[in-house]
Backbone bond lengths (Angstrom), bond angles and torsions (degrees), N, CA, C in turn:
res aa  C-N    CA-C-N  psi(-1)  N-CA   C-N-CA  omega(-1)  CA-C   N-CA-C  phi
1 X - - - 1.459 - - 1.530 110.43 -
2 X 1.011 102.00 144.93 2.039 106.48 -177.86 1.563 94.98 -92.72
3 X 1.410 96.08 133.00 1.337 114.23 -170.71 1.998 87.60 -95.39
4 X 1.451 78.41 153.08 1.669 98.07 -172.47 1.549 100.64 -83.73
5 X 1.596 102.66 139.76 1.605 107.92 -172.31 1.886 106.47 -97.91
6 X 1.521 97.96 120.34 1.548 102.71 -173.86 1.101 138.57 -40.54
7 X 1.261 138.19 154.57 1.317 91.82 -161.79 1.671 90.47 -123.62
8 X 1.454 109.53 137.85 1.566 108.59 172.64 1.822 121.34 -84.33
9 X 1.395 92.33 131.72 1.538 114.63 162.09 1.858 110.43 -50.56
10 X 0.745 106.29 120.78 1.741 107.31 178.41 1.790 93.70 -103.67
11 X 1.143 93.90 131.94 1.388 114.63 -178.92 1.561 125.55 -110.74
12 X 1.119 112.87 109.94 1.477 119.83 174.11 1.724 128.16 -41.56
13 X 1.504 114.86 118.17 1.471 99.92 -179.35 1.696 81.54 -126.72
14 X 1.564 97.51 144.45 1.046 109.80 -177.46 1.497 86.20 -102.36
15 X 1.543 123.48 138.98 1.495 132.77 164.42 1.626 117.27 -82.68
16 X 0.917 124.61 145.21 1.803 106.88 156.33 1.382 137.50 -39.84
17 X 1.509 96.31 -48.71 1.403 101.01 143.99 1.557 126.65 -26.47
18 X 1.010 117.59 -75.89 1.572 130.56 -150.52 1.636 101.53 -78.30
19 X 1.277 119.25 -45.73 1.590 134.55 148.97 1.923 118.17 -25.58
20 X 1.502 95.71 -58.50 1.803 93.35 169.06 1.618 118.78 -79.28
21 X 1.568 113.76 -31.95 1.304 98.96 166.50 1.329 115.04 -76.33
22 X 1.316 144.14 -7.96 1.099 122.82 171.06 1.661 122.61 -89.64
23 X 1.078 104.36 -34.62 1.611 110.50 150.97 1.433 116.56 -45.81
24 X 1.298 127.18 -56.35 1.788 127.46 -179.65 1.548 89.03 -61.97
25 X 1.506 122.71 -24.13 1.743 86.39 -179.58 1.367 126.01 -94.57
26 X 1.117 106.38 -10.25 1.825 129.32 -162.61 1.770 76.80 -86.40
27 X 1.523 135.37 -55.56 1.327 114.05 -166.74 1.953 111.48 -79.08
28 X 1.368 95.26 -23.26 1.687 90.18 157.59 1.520 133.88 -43.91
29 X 1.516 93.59 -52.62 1.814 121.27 -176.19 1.672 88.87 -47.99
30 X 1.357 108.65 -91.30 1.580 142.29 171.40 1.888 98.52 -10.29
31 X 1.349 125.82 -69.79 1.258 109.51 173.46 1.562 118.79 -76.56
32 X 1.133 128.78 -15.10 1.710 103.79 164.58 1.667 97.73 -70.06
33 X 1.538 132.03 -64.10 1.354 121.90 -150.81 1.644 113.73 -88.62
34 X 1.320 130.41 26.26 1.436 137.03 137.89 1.111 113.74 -87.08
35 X 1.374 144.36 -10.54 1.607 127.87 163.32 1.457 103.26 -87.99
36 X 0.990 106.38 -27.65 1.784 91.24 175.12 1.564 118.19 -86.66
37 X 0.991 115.54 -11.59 1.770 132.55 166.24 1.272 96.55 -47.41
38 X 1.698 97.68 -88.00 1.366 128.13 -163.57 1.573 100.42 -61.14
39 X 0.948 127.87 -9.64 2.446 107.29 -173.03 2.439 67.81 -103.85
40 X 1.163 144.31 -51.68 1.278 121.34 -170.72 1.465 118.97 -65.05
41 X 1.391 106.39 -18.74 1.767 111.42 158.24 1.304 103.75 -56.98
42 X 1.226 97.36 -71.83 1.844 99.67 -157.20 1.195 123.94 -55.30
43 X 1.468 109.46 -2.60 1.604 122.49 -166.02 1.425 94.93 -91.26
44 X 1.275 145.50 -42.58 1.086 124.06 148.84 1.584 145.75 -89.42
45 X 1.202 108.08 40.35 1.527 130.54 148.93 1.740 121.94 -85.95
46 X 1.283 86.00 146.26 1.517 92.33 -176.15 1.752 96.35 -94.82
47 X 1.427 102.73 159.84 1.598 119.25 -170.04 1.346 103.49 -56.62
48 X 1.472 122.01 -55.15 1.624 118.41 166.45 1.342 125.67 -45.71
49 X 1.336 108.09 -57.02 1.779 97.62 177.56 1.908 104.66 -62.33
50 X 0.640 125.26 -37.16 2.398 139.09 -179.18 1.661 83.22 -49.44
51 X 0.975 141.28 -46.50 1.405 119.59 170.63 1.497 153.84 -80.90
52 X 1.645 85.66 -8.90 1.577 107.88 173.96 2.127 101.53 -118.60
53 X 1.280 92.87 -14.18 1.286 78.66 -176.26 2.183 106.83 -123.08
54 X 0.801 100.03 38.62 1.253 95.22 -175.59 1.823 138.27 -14.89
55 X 1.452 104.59 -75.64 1.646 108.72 152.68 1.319 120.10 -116.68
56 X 0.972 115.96 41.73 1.944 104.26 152.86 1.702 111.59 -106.65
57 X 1.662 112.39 -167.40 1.567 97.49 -162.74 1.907 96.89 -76.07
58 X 1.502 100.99 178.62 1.472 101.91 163.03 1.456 122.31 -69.02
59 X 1.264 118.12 132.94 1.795 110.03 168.04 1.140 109.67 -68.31
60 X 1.784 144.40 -25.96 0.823 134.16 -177.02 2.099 114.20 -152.40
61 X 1.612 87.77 106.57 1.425 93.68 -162.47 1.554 124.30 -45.73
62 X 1.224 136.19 124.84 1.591 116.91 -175.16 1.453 107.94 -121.21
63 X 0.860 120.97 133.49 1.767 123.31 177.86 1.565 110.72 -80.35
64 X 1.359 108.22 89.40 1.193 105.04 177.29 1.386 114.28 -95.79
65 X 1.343 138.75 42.38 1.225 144.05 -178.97 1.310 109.79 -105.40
66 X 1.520 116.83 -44.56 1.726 120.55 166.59 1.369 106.75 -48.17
67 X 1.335 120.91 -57.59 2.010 125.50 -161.13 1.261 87.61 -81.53
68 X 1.273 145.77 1.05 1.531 119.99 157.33 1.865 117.17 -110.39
69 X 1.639 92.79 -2.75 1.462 81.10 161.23 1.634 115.67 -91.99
70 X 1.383 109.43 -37.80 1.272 113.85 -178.74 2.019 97.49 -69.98
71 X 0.577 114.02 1.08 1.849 85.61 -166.50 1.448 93.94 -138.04
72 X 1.220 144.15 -27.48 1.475 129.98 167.51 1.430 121.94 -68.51
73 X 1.166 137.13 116.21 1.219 131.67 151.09 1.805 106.89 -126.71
74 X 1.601 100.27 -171.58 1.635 98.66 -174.62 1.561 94.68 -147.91
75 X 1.288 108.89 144.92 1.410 120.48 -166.09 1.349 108.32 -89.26
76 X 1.070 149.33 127.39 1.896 162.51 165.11 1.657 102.93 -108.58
77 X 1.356 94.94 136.97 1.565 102.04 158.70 1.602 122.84 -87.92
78 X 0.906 108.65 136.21 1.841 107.81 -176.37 1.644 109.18 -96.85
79 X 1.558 123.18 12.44 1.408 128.17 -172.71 1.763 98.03 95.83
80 X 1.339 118.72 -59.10 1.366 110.27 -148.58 2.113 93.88 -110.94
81 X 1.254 106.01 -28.86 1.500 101.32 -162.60 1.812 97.36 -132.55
82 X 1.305 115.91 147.99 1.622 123.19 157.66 1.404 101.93 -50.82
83 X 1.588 128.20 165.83 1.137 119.97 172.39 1.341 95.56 -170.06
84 X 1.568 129.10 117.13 1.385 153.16 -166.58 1.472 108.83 -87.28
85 X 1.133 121.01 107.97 1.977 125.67 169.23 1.277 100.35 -129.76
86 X 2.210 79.93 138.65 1.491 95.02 -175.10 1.121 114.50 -105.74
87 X 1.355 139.16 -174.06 1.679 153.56 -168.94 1.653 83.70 -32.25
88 X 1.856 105.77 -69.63 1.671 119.29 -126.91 2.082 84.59 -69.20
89 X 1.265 131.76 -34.56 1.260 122.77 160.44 1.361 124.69 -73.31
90 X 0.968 140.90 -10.80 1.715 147.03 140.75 1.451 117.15 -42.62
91 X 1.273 108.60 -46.92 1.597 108.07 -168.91 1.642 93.85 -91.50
92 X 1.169 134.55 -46.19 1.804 132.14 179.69 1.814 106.29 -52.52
93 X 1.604 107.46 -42.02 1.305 95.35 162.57 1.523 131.53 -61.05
94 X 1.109 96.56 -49.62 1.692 117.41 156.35 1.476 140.95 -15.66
95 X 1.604 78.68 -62.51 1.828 112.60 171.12 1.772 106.47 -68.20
96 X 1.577 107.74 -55.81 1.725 100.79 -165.88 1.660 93.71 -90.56
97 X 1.164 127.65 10.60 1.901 110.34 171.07 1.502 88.85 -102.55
98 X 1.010 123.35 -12.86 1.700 122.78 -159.74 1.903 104.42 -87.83
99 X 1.510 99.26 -71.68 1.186 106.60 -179.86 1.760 106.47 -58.40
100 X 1.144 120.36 -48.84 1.578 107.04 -148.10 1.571 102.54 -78.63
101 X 1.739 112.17 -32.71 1.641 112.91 -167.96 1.943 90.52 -59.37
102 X 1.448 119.15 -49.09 1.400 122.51 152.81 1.453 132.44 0.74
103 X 0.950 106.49 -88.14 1.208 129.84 163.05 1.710 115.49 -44.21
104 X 0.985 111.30 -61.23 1.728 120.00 -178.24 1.116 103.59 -63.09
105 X 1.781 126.42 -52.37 1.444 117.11 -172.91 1.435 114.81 -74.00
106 X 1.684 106.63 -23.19 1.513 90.03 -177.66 2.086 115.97 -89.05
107 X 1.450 112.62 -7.06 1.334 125.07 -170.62 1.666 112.62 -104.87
108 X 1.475 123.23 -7.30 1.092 125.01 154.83 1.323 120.60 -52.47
109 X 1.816 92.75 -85.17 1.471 105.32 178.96 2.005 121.00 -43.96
110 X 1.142 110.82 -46.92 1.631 116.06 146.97 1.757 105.60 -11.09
111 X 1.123 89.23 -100.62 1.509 102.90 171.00 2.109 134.76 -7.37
112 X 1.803 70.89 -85.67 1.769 101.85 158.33 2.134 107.69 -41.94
113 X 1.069 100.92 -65.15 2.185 113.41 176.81 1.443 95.05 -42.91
114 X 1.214 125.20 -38.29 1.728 112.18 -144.47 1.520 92.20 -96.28
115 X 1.282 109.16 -39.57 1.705 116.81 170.69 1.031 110.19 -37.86
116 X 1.263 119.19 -70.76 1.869 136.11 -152.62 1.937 93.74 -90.76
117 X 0.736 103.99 -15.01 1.879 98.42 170.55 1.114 106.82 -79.46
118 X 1.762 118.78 -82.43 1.020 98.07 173.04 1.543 138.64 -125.89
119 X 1.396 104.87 78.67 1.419 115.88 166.42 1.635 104.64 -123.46
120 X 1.286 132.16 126.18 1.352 127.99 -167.30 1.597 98.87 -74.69
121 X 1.210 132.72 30.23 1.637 106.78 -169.51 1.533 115.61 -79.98
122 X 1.269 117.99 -169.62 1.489 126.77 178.72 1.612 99.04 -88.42
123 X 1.607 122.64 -30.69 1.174 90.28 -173.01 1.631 119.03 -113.60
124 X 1.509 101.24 14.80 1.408 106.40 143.09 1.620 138.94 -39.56
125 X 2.251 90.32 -50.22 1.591 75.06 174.52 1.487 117.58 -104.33
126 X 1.635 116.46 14.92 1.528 108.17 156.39 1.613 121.52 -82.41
127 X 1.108 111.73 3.84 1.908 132.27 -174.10 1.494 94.83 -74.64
128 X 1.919 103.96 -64.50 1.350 132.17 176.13 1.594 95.47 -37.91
129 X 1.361 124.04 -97.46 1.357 128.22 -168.91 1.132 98.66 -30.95
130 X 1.282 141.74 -67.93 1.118 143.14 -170.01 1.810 124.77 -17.50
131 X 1.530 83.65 -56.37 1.932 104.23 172.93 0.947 97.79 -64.99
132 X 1.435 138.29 -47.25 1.510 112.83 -150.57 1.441 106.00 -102.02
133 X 1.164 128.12 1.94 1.601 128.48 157.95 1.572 97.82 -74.65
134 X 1.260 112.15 -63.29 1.956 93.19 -164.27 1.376 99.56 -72.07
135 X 1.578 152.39 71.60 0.847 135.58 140.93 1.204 87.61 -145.30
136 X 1.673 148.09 -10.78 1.131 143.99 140.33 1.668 116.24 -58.31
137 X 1.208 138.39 -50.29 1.248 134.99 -176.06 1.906 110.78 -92.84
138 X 1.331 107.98 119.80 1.692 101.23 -175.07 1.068 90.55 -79.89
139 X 1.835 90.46 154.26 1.282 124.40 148.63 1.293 118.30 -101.11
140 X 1.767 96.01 139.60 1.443 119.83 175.22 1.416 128.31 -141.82
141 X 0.894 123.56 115.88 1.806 124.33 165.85 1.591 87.69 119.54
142 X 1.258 130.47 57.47 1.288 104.38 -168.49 1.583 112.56 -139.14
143 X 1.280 98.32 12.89 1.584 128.95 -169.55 1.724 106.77 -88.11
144 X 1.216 137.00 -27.46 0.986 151.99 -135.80 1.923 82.58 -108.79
145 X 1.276 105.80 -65.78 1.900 118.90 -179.17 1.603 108.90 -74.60
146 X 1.563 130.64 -15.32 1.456 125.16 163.55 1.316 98.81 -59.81
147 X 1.486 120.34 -63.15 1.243 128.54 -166.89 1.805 124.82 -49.89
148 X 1.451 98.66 -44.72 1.446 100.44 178.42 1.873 115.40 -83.52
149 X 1.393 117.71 -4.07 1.432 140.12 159.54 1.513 95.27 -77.23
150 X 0.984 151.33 -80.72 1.417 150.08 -152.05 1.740 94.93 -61.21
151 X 1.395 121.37 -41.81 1.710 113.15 176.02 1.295 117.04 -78.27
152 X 1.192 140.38 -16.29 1.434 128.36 164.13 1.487 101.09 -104.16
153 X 1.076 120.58 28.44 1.976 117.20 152.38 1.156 95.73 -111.87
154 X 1.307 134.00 -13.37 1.705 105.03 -170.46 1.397 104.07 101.75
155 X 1.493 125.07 -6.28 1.486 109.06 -167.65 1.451 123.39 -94.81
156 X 1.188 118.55 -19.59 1.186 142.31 -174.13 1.593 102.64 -50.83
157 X 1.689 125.79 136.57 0.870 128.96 162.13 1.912 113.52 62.06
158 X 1.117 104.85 36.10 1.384 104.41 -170.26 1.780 96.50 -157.36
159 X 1.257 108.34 121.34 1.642 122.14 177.81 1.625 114.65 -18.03
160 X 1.721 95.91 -74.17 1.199 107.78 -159.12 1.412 107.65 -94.97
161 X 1.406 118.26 16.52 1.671 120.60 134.63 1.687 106.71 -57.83
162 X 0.759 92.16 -84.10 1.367 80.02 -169.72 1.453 130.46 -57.80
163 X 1.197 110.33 12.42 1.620 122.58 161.86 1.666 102.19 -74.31
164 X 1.269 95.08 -37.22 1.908 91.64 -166.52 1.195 98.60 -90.31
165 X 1.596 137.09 -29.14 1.558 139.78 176.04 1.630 104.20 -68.04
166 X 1.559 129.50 -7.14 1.679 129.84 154.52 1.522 96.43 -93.75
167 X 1.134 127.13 -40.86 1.604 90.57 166.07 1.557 149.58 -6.91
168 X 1.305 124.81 0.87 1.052 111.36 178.78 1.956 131.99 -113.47
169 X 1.162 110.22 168.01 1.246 98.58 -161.04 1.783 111.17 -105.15
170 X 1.387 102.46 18.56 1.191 100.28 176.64 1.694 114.09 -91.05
171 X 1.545 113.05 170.23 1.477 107.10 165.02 2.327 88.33 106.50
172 X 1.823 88.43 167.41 1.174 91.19 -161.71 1.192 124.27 -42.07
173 X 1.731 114.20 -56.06 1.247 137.69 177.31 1.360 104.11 -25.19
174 X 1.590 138.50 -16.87 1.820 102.86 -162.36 1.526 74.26 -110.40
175 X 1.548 148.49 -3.63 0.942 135.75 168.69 2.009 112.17 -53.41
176 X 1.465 78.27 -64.50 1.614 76.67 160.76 1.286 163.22 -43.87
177 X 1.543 90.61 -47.41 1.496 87.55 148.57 1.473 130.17 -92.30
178 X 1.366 115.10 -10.48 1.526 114.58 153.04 1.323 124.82 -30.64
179 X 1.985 111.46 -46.81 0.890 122.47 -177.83 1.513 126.12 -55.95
180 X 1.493 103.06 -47.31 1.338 119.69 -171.70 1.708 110.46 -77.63
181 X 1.134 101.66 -17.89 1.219 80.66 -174.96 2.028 109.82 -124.32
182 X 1.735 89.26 -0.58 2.294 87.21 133.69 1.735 103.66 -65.91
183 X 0.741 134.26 -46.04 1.535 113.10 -177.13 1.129 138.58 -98.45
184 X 1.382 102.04 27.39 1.805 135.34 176.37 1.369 97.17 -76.67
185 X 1.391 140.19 121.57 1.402 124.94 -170.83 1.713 100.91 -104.31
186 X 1.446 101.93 138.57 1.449 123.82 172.45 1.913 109.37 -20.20
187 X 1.182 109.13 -49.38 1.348 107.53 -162.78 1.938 108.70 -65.37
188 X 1.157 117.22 -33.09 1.358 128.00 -179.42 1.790 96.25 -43.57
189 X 1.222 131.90 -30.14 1.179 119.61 -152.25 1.535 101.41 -144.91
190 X 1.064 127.61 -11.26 1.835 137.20 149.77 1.358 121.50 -25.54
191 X 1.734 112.92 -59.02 1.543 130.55 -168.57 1.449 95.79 -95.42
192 X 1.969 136.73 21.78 0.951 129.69 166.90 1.353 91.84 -97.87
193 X 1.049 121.60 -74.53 1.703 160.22 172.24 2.113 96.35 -18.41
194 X 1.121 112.99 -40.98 1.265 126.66 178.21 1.822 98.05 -75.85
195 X 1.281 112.32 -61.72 1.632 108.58 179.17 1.412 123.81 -70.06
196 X 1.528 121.76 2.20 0.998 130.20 148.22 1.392 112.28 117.07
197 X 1.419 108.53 20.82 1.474 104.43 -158.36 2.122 108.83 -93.16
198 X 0.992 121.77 155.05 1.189 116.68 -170.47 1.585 97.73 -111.78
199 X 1.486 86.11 149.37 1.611 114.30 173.09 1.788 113.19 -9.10
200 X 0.982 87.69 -78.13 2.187 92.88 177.30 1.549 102.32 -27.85
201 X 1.507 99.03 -76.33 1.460 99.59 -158.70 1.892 114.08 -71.02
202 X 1.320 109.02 0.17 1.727 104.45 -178.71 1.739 85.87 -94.55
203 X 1.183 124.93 -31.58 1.618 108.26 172.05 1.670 127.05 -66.48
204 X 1.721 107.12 -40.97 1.416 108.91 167.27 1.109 135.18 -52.01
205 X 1.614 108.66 -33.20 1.793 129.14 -137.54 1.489 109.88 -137.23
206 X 1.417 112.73 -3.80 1.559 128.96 171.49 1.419 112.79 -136.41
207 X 1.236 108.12 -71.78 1.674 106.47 170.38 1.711 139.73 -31.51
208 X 1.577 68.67 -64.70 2.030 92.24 -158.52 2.041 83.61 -66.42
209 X 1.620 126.12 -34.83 1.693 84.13 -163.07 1.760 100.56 -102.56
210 X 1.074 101.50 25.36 1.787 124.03 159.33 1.636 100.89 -67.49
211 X 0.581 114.29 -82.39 1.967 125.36 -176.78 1.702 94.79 -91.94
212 X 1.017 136.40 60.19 1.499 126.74 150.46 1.336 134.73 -96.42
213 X 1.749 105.57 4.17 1.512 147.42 156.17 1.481 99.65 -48.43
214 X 1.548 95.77 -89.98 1.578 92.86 177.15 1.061 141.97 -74.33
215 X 1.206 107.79 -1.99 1.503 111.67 162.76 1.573 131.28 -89.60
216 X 1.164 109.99 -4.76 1.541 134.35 166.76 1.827 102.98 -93.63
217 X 1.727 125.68 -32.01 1.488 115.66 -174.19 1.878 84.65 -67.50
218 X 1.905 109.71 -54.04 1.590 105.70 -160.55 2.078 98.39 -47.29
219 X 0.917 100.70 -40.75 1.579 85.23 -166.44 1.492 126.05 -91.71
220 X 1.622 101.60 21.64 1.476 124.25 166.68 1.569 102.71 -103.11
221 X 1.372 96.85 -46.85 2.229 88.21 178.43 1.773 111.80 -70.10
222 X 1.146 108.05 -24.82 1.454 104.03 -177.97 1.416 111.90 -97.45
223 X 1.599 130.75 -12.91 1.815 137.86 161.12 1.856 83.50 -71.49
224 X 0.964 148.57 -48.07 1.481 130.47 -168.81 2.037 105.55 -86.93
225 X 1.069 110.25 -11.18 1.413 103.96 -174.28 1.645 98.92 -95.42
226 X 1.300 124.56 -31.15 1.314 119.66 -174.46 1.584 101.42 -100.08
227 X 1.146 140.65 -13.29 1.544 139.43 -176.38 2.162 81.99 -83.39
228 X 0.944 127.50 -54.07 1.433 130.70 171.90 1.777 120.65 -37.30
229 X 1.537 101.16 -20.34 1.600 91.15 -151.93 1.753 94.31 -114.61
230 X 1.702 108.95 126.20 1.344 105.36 171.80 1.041 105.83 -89.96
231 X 1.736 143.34 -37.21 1.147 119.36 -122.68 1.689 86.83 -111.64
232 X 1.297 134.12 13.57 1.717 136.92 147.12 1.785 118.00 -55.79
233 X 1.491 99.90 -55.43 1.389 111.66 165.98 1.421 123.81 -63.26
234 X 1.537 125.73 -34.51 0.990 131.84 -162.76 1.585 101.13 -89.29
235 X 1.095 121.36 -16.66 1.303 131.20 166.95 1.588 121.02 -73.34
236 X 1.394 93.53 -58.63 2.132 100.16 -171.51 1.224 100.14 -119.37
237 X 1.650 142.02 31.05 0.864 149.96 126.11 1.688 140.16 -122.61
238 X 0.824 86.31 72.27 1.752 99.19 -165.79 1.432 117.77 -74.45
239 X 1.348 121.77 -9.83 1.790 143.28 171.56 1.552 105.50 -102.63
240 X 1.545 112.14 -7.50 1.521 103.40 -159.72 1.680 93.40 -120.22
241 X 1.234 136.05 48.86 1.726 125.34 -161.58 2.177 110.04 -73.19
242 X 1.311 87.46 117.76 2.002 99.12 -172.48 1.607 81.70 -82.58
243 X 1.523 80.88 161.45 1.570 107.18 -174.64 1.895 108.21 -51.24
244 X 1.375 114.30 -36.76 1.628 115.23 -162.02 1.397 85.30 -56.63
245 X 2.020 124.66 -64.09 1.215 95.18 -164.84 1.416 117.99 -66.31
246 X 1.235 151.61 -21.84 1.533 149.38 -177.40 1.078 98.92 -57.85
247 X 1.363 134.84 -33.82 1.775 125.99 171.57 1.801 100.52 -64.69
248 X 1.124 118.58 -41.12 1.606 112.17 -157.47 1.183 86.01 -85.75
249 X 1.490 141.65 -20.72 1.232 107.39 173.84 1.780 122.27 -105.17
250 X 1.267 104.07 25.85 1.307 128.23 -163.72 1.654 92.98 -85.04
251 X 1.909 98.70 -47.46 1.812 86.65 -165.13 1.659 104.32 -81.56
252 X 1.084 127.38 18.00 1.955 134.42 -175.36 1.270 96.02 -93.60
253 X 1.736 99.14 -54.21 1.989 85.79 -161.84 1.522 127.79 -94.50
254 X 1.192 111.31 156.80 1.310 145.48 174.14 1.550 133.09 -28.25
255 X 1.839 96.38 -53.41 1.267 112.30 -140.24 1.645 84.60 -94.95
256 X 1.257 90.65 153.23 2.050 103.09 164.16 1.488 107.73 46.10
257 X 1.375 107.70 29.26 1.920 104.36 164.66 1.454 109.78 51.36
258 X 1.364 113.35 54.40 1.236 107.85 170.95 1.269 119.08 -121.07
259 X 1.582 109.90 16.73 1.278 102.77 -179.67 2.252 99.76 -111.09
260 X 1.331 89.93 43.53 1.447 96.31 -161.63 1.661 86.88 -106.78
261 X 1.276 108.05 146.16 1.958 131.87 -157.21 1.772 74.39 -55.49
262 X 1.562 128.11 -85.49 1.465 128.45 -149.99 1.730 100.10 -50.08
263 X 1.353 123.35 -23.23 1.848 108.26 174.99 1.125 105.28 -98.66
264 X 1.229 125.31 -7.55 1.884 95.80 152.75 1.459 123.81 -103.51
265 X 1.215 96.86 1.05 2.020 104.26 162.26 1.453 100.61 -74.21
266 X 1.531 119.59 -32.34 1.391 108.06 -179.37 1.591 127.05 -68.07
267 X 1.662 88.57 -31.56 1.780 106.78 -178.93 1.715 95.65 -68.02
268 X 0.916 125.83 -53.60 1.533 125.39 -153.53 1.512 110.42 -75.95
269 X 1.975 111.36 -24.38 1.349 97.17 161.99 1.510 104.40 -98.84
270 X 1.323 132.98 18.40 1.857 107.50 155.41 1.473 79.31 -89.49
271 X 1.464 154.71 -89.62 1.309 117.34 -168.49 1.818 147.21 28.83
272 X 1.778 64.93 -90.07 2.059 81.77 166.76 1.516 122.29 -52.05
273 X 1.070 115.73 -47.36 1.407 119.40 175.04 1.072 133.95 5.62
274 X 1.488 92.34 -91.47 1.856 120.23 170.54 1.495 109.32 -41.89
275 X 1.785 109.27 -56.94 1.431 93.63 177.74 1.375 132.54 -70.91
276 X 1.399 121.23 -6.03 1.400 118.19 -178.35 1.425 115.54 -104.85
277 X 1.670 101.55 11.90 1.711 106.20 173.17 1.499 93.47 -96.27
278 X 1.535 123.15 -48.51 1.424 124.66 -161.57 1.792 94.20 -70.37
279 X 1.336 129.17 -36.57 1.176 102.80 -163.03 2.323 97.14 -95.50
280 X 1.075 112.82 6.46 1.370 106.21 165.65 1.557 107.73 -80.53
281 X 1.105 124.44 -48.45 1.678 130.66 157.52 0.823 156.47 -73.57
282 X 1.571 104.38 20.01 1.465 127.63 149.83 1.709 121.48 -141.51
283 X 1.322 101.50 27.93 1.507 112.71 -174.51 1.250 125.90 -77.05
284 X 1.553 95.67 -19.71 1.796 103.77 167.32 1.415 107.58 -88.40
285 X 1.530 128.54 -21.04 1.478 126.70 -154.58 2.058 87.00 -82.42
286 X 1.663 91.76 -29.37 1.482 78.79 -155.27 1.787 107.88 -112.20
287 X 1.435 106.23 15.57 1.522 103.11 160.72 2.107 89.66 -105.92
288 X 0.904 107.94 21.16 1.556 88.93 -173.40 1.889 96.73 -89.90
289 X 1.373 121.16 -172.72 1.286 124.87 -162.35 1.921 107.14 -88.05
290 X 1.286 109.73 155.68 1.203 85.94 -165.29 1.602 136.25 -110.58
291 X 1.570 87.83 6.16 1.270 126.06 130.14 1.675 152.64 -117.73
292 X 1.012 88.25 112.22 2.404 110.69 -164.88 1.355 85.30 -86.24
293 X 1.373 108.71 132.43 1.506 139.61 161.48 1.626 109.33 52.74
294 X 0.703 82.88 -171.76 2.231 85.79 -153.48 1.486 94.46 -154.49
295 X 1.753 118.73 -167.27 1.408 130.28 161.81 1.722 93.09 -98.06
296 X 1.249 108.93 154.52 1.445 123.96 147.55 1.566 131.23 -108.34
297 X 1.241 146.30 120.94 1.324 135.75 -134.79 1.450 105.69 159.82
């Protein structure tokens, strides 16, 4: 009879090595999640106790989220009249410049990748060159002629102008998905092409939920890069002010103590919000792999 082979315990040695990197990471962890502790402490402190009590807890909890919805707003000119917007219209602007420029920048280039992958043409790969010169050569001075292009289209000062002014397919992202889908293999879309199906629908209905991983991470880094950015809005929307700028102009003004440390800890966690609902509800879609199922053969 064959005697059964023992089986060894493998035993952990921690190196010195492995000891300092894990220490550099435990104090990594520790400084991202004490500033976000401490600005959701301070958000309910009142401005008097924020000076004697800086980081320990509050002695006396205050909800400062009501007095900055009710009492912050920021003044815009409309051409003819002043015109006062508060938080709850800051963040709706917020929401449709946020999500949709989102959406467009990350589903163009999508688009644009799947073209130049796989269609063999000639001007696929001058499209290709194309990207990688304008992100090799800067642009400059060029803000002045976007602007007067966006007013004789109609786009100026209007949301979903600037949904179509992210329209474009240049920049890293179409590298990326270029990438993914050079290594999309022919057969995924062969036994469509055989049943008769045309181009559109083998991209909607085979492709697109092939890579819908990364195309949901691109339109999670760019919903947090454009919910981040005032000075896009503050430019081609000057009637429409999103919450980022109401924070930047939160620490200038004067009126109703809002430029006090605990009301802009308050602004910055209604801020957070949005992003820590969108990334709790899609955190499995988008740590999951980023390619699901394959051929077998």
């Amino acid at each position: 009879m064959l005697k059964a082979k023992p089986r060894y315990e493998t035993k952990r040695h921690f190196s010195p090595l492995t000891v300092i990197l894990l220490i550099g990471l435990i104090l990594y962890v520790i400084s991202l999640v004490y500033p976000l502790v401490w600005s959701l402490l301070t958000s309910f402190k009142s401005p008097a106790e924020y000076r004697i009590n800086i980081t320990g807890l509050p002695e006396e909890w205050i909800w400062n989220y009501s007095f900055v919805f009710e009492k912050f707003t920021v003044r815009v000119w409309t051409g003819k009249t002043m015109l006062n917007v508060g938080v709850w219209q800051m963040l709706l602007n917020s929401l449709l410049y946020s999500v949709g420029s989102a959406v467009c920048a990350a589903f163009i280039p999508c688009i644009a990748a799947y073209a130049c992958a796989k269609f063999k043409y000639k001007t696929s790969k001058i499209f290709f060159n194309i990207v990688v010169v304008t992100m090799v050569l800067p642009v400059v001075g060029n803000l002045p002629s976007e602007i007067q292009m966006a007013r004789w289209f109609g786009l100026f000062d209007q949301v979903w102008g600037l949904w179509i002014m992210k329209c474009s397919a240049l920049g890293m992202y179409f590298l990326i998905f270029h990438a993914v889908f050079k290594s999309l293999p022919d057969d995924f879309t062969e036994a469509a092409k055989v049943d008769g199906a045309g181009n559109f629908r083998i991209f909607f209905r085979i492709v697109l939920p092939v890579v819908r991983n990364t195309l949901m991470t691109v339109i999670l880094i760019k919903f947090i890069e454009f919910w981040n950015d005032y000075q896009t809005p503050l430019v081609y929307l000057p009637t429409h002010p999103v919450m980022a700028y109401g924070m930047y102009q939160m620490q200038n003004t004067t009126t109703n103590g809002m430029n006090s440390v605990p009301m802009r800890m308050t602004g910055a966690m209604i801020m957070l919000i949005p992003i820590m609902i969108i990334f709790l509800l899609l955190q499995k879609r988008l740590l999951g792999n980023l390619m699901v199922g394959g051929i077998k053969g």
